[in-house]
MIMAR-404423 format. One record per residue (C-alpha): x, y, z; residue number from 1; residue in three letters. Coordinates in Angstrom, 1 decimal, decimal comma, m for minus. Layout:
BEGIN
<site x="X" y="Y" z="Z" num="NUM" residu="ALA"/>
...
//
This chain:
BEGIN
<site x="0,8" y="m5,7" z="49,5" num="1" residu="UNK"/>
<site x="2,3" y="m8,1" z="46,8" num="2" residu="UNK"/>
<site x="0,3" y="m9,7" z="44,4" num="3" residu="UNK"/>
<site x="m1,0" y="m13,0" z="45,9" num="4" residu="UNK"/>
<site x="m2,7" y="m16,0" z="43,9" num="5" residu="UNK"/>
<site x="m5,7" y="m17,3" z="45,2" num="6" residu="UNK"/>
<site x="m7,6" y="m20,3" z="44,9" num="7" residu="UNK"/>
<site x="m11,2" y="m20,6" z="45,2" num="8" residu="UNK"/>
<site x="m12,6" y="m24,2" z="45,3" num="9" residu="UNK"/>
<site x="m16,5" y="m24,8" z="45,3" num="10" residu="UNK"/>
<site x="m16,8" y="m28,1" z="47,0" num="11" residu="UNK"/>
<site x="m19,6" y="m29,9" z="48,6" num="12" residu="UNK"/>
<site x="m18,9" y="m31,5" z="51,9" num="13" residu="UNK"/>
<site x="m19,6" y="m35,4" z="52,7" num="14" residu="UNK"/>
<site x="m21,9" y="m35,0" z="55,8" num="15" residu="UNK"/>
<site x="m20,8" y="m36,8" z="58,8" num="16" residu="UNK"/>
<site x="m17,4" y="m37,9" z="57,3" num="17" residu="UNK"/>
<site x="m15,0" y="m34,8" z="57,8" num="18" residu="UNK"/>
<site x="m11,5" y="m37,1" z="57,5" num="19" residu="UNK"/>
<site x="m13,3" y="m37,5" z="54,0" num="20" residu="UNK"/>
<site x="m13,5" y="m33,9" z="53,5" num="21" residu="UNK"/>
<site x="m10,2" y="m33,5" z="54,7" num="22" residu="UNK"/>
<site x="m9,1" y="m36,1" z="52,0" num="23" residu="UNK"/>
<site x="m10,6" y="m34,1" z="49,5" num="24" residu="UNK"/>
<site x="m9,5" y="m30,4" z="50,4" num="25" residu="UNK"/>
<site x="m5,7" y="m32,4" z="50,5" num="26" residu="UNK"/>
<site x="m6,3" y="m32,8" z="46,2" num="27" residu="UNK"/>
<site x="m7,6" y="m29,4" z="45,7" num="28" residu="UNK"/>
<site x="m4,6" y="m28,2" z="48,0" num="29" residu="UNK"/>
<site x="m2,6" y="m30,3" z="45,7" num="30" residu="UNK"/>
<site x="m4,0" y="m28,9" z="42,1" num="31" residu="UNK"/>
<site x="m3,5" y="m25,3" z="43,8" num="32" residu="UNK"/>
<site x="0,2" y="m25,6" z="44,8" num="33" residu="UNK"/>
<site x="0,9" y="m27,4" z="41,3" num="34" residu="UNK"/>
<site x="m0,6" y="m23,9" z="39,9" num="35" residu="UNK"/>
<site x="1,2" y="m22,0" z="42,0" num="36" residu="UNK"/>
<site x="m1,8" y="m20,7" z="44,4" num="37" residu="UNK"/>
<site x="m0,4" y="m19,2" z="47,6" num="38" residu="UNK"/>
<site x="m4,2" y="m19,0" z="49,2" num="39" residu="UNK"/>
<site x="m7,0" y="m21,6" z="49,0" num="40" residu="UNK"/>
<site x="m10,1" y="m20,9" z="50,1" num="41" residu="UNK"/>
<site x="m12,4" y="m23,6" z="50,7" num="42" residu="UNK"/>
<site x="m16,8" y="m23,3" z="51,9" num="43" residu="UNK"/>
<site x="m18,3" y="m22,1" z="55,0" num="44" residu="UNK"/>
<site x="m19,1" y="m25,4" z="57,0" num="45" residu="UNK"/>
<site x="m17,3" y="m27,8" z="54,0" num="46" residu="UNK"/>
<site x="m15,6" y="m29,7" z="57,1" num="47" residu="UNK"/>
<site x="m18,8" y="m30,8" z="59,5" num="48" residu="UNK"/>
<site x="m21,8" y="m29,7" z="57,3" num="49" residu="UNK"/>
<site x="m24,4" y="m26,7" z="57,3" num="50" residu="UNK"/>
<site x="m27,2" y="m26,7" z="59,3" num="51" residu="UNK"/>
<site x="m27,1" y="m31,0" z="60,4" num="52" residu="UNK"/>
<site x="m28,9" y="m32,5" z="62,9" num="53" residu="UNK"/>
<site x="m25,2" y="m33,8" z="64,2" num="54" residu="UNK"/>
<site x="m23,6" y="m30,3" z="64,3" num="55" residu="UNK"/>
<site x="m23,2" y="m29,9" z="68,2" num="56" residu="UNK"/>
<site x="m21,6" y="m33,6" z="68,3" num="57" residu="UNK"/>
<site x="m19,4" y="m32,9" z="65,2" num="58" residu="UNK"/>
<site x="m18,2" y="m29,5" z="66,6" num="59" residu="UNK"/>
<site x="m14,9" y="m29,4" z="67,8" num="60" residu="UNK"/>
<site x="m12,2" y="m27,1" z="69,8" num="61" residu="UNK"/>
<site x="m10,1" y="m24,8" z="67,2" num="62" residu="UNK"/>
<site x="m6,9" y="m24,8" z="66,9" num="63" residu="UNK"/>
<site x="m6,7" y="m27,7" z="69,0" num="64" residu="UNK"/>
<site x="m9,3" y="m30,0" z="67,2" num="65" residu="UNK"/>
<site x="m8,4" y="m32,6" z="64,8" num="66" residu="UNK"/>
<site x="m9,2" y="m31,1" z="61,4" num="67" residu="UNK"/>
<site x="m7,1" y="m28,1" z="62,1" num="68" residu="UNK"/>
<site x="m4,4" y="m30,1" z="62,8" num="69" residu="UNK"/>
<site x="m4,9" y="m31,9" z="59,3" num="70" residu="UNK"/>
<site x="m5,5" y="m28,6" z="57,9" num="71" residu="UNK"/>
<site x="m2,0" y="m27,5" z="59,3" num="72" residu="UNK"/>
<site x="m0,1" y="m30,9" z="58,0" num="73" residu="UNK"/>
<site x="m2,4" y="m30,0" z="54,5" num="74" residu="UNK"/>
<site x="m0,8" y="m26,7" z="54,5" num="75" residu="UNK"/>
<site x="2,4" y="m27,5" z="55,7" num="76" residu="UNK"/>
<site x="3,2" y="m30,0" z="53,3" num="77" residu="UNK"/>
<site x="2,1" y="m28,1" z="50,1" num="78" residu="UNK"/>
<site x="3,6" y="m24,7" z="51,3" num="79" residu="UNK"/>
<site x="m0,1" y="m23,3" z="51,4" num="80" residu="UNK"/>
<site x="m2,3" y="m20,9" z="53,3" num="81" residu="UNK"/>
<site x="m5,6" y="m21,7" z="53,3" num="82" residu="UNK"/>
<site x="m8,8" y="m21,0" z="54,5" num="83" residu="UNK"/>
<site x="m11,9" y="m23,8" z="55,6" num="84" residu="UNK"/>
<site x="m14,9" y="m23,5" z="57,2" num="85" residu="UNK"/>
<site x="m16,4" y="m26,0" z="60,2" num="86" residu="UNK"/>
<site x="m18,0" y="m26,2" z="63,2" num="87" residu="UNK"/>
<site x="m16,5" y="m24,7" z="66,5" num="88" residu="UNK"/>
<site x="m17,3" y="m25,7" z="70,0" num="89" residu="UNK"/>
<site x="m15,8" y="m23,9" z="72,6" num="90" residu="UNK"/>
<site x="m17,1" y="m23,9" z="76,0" num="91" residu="UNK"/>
<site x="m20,2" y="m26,1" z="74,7" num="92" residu="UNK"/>
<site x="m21,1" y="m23,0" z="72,6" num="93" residu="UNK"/>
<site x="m20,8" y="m24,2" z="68,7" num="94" residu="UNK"/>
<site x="m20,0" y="m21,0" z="66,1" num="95" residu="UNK"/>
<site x="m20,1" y="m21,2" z="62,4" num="96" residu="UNK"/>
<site x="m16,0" y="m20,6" z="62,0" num="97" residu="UNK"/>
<site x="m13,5" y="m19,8" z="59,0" num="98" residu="UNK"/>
<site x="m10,2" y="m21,3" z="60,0" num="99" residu="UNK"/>
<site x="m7,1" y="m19,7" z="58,7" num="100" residu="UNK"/>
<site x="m3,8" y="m22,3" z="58,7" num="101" residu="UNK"/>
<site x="m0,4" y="m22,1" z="56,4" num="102" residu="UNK"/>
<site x="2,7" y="m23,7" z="56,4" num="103" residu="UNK"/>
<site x="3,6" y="m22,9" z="60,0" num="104" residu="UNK"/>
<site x="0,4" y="m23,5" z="61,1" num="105" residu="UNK"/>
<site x="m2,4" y="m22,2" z="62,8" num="106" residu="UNK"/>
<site x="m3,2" y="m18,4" z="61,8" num="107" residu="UNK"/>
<site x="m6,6" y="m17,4" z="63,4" num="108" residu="UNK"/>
<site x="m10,5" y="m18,1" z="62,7" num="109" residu="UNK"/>
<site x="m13,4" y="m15,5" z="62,1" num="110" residu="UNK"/>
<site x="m16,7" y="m16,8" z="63,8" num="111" residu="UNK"/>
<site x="m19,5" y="m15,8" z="61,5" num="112" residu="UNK"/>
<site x="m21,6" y="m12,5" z="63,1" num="113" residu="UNK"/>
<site x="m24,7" y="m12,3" z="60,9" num="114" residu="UNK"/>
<site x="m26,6" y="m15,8" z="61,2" num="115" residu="UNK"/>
<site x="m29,3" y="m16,4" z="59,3" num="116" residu="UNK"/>
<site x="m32,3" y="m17,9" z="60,1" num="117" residu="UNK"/>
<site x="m31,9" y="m21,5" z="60,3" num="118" residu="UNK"/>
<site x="m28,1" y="m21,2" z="61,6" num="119" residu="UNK"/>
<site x="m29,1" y="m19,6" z="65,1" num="120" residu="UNK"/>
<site x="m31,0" y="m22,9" z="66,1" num="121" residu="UNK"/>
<site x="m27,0" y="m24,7" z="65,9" num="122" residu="UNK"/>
<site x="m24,8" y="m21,6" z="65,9" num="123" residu="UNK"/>
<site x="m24,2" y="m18,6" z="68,3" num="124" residu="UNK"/>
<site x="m22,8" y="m15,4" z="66,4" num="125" residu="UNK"/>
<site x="m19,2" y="m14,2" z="66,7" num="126" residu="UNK"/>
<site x="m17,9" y="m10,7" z="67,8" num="127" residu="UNK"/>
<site x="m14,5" y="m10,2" z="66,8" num="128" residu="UNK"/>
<site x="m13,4" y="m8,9" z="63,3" num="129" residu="UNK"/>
<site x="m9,7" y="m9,7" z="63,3" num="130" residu="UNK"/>
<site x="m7,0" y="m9,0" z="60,2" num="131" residu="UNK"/>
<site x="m4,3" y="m11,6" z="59,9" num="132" residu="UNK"/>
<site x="m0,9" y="m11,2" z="58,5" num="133" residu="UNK"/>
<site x="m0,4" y="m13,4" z="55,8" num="134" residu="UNK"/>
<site x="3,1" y="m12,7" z="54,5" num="135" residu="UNK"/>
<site x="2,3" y="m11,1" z="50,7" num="136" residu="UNK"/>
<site x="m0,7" y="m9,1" z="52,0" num="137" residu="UNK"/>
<site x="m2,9" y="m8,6" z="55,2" num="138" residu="UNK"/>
<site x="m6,7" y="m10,6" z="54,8" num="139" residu="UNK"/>
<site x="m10,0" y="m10,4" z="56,6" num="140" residu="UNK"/>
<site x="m12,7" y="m13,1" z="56,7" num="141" residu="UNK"/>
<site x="m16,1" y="m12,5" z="55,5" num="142" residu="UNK"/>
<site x="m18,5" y="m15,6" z="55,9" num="143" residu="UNK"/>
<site x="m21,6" y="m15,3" z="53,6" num="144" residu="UNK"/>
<site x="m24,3" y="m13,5" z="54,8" num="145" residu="UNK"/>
<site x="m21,7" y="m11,0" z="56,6" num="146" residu="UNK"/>
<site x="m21,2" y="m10,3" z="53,6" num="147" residu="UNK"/>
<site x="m24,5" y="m8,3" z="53,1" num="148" residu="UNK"/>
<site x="m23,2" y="m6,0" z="55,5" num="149" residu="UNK"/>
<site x="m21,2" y="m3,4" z="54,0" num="150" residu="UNK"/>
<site x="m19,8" y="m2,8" z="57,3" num="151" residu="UNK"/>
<site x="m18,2" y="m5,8" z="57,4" num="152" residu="UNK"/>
<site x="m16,2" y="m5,1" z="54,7" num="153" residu="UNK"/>
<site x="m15,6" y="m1,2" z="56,1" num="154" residu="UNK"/>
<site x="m14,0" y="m2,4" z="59,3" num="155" residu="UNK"/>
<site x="m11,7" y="m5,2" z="57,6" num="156" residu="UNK"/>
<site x="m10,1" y="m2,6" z="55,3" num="157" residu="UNK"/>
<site x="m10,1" y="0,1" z="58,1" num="158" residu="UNK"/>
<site x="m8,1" y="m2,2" z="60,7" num="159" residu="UNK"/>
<site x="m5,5" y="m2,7" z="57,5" num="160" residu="UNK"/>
<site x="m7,0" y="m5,5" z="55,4" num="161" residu="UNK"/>
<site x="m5,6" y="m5,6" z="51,4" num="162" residu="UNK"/>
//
């Protein structure tokens, strides 16, 4: 593993307005590349909103839905990887999902496993915990309240997470 420079950006989301979103994780991707970030990690659900009465219309396919594309262009054009959470629908089943893009574009997604107790009236739970190759070092996903599970954490390292 090389040392890698990450990016953390607390954002709120605009509900309902995702190209606005998308607008706004394009400056923060901007202010990170200036600073020479390699990785930018943006919210759980910043793209489409936690939890909103809208969230099964706003969900979309991934990779083939229209804010991963942006993310891609977003990464591709400031030499970035980064990381942004949104709503999934896939099969008319809608998941709580990390997206990971960088300048070649689509990576992978995590699908949140541990919901908690308002998500499972919008979200189904994922079942995969993949590692992705990120060029200076290998990186798991870990979507809040997964995060309360140590075993989470356990797997991601085991399977070759830095």
């Amino acid at each position: 593993m090389q040392t890698t420079r990450a990016a953390a950006v607390s954002m709120n989301g605009f509900l309902g307005e995702p190209d606005r979103v998308l607008d706004t994780i394009d400056a923060w991707c901007g202010q990170a590349a200036a600073q020479q970030a390699q990785l930018v990690l943006f919210p759980e659900l910043v793209i489409h909103g936690h939890c909103t009465p809208h969230t099964w219309e706003l969900a979309e396919p991934v990779p083939e839905g229209p804010s991963v594309r942006r993310l891609e262009e977003i990464a591709r054009r400031h030499g970035l990887v980064l990381c942004a959470g949104l709503s999934e629908k896939e099969r008319d089943i809608v998941y709580n999902t990390q997206v990971l893009v960088g300048p070649e574009g689509y990576i992978g997604k995590q699908r949140k496993l541990h919901l908690s107790r308002d998500e499972v009236f919008y979200y189904k739970g994922g079942r995969e915990i993949p590692v992705f190759d990120i060029g200076p070092c290998r990186v798991g996903i870990v979507i809040c309240y997964d995060n309360q599970f140590p075993e989470v954490a356990r797997i991601l390292a085991l399977r070759g997470a830095d």
